[in-house]
C-alpha positions in Angstrom: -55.9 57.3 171.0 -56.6 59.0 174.3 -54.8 57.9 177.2 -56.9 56.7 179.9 -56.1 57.9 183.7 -57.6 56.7 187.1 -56.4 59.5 189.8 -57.0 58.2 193.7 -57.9 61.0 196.2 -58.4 63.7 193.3 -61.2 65.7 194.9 -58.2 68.7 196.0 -54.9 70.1 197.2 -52.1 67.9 195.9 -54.7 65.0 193.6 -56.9 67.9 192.1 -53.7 69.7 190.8 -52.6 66.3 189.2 -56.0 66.1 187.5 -56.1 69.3 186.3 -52.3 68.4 185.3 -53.4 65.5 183.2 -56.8 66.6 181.8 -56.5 67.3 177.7 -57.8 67.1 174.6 -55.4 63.3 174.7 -56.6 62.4 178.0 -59.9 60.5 179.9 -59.1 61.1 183.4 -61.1 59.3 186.1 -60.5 61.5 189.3 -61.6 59.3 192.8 -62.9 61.1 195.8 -63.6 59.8 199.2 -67.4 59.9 197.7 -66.6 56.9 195.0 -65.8 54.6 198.3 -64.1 54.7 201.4 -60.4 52.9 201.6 -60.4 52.2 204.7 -62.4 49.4 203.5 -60.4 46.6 202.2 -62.9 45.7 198.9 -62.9 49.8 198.1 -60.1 49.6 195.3 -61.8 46.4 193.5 -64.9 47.7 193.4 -63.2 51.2 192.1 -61.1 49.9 189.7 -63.8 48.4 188.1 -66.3 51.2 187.6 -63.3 52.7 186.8 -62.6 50.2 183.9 -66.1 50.1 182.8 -66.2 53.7 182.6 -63.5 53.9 180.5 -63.9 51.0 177.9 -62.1 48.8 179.6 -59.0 50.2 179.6 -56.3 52.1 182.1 -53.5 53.4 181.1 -52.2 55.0 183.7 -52.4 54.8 187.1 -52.4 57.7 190.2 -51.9 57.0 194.2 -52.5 60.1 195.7 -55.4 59.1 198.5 -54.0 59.8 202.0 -54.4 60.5 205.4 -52.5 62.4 208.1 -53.9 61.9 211.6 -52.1 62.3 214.6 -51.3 59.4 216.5 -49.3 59.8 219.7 -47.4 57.2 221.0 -49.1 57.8 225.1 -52.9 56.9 223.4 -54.4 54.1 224.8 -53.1 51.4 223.5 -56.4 49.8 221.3 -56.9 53.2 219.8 -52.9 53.3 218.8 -53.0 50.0 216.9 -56.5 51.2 215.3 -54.7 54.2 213.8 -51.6 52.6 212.6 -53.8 49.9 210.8 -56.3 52.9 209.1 -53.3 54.7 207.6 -51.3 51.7 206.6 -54.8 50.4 205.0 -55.2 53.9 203.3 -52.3 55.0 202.6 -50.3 51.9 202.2 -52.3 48.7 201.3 -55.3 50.1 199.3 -52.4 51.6 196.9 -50.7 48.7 196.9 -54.2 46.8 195.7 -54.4 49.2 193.1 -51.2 48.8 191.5 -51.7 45.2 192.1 -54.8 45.1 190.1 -53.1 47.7 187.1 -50.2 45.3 186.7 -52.6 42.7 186.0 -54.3 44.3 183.9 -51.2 45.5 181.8 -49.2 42.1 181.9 -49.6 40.7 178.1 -50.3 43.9 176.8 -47.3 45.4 174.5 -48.1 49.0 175.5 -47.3 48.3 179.4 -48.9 51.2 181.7 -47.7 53.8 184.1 -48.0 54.1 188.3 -46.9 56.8 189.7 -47.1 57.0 193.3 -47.4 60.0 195.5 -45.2 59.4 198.8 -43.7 61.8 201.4 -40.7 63.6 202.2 -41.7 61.4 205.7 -40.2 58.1 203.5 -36.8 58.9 204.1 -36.4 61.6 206.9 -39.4 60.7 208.9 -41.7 62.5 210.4 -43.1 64.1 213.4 -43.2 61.9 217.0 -47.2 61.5 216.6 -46.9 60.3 212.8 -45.1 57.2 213.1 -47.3 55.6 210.9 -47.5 58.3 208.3 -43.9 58.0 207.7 -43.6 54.1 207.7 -46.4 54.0 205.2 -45.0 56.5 202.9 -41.9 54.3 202.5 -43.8 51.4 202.0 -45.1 53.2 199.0 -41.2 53.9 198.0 -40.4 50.4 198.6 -43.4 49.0 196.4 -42.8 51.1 193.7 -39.5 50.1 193.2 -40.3 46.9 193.6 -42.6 47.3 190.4 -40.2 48.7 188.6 -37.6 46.0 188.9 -40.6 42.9 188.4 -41.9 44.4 185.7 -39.7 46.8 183.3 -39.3 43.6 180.9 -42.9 44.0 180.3 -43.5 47.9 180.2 -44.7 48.5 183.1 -43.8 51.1 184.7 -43.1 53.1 188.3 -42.4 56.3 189.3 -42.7 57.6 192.9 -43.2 61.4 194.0 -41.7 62.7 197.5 -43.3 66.0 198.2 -42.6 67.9 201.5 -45.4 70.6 202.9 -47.5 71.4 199.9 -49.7 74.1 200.4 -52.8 72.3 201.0 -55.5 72.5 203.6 -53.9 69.8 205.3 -50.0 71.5 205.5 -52.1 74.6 206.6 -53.2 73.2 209.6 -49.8 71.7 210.1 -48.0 74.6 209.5 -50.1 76.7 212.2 -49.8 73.9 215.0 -45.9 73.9 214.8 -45.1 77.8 214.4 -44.8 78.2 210.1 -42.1 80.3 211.1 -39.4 77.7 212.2 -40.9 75.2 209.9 -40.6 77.6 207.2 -36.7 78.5 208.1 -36.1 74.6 207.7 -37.0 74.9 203.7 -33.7 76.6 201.6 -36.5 77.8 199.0 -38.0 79.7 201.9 -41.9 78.4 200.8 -43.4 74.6 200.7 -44.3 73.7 197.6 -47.4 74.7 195.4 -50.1 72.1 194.6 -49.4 72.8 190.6 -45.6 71.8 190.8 -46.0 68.7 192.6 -49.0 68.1 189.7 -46.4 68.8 186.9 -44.2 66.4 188.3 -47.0 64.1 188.4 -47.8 64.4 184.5 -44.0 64.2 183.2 -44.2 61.2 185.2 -47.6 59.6 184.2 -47.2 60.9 180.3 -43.7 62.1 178.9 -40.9 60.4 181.2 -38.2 58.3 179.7 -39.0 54.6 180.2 -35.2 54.3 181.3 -36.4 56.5 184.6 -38.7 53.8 185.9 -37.7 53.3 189.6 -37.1 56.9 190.3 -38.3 58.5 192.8 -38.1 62.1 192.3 -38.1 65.1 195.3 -40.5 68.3 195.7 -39.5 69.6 199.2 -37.3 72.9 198.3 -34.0 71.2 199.6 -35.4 70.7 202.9 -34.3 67.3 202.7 -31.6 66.2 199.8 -30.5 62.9 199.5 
């Protein structure tokens, strides 16, 4: 029986490598873009997870946070706009996961087979991030804190959590990052001497979502090339 997959924010860099990842002949992956609803809209993950559902006969076996955003958010913006930020990324980063895993717990709970989250956070969760990003980095570790959380409520049942920490990945996004702080210096910060490839964070995403031990649920496991060890 093929194991069915919804994938958040799949459409590229870090979510179209986990797709790719987790598409074979065993699989039915469901990969969201921004084009199947916006989550900065609080009903976006009900009305997703439901196609989503339908789409797939009615059942999810596995479930993928990946949608993000980064925007820049210094502290000196007026002080409206500020608050208007922090809320967007906490609602799209933070709350629109959480209503998703909400909504696949539910969905698992009574059913002997359990499920799988795994949840793709941020080096930001535990060494923080830049001055401008304060609310990157706290919602990042909301995402550590939640999927914990799971995992302890809900082992009993099956159910289980994983959660992903990358550093710069080699996206469009750490591009642009890269360039506006000097790649250089950022670069000498890294042991490995590169930020991660899109395809190893992915990997890590489909031991997670497929072949993990059960025992592991809780973990949350580091791709940032030693830059930050814990």
């Amino acid at each position: 029986m093929a194991t069915h997959i919804l994938i958040s924010g799949a459409s590229r860099g870090i979510g179209a490598a986990i797709a790719s990842a987790l598409s074979s002949d065993t699989t039915k992956v469901v990969a969201l873009s921004s084009a199947d609803g916006d989550l900065a809209d609080p009903a976006t993950p009900g009305r997703i997870w439901n196609r989503a559902l339908a789409h797939l006969g009615g059942r999810i076996d596995v479930l993928v946070n990946n949608a993000g955003v980064f925007e820049a958010n210094p502290i000196d913006a007026d002080e409206a706009d500020w608050l208007a930020n922090w809320n967007r990324t906490q609602q799209i980063n933070l709350t629109a996961s959480a209503s998703f895993c909400r909504l696949a717990v539910l969905h698992w709970q009574g059913r002997a087979s359990g499920g799988r989250i795994v949840n793709v956070a941020s080096r930001a969760a535990y060494r923080g991030d830049s001055p401008a990003h304060w609310h990157y980095a706290a919602s990042k570790a909301g995402m550590v804190a939640m999927t914990k959380t799971i995992a302890r409520a809900y082992a009993r049942e099956n159910i289980l959590a994983f959660a992903i920490c990358p550093g710069f990945t080699m996206t469009g996004m750490a591009e642009e990052y890269l360039e506006s702080r000097g790649g250089d210096k950022l670069l000498a910060d890294i042991p490995l001497g590169r930020v991660a490839m899109p395809d190893e964070v992915g990997e890590m995403a489909r031991w997670c979502a497929t072949d993990a031990p059960a025992s592991m649920t809780g973990a949350v496991l580091d791709v940032n090339g030693a830059s930050y060890v814990r």
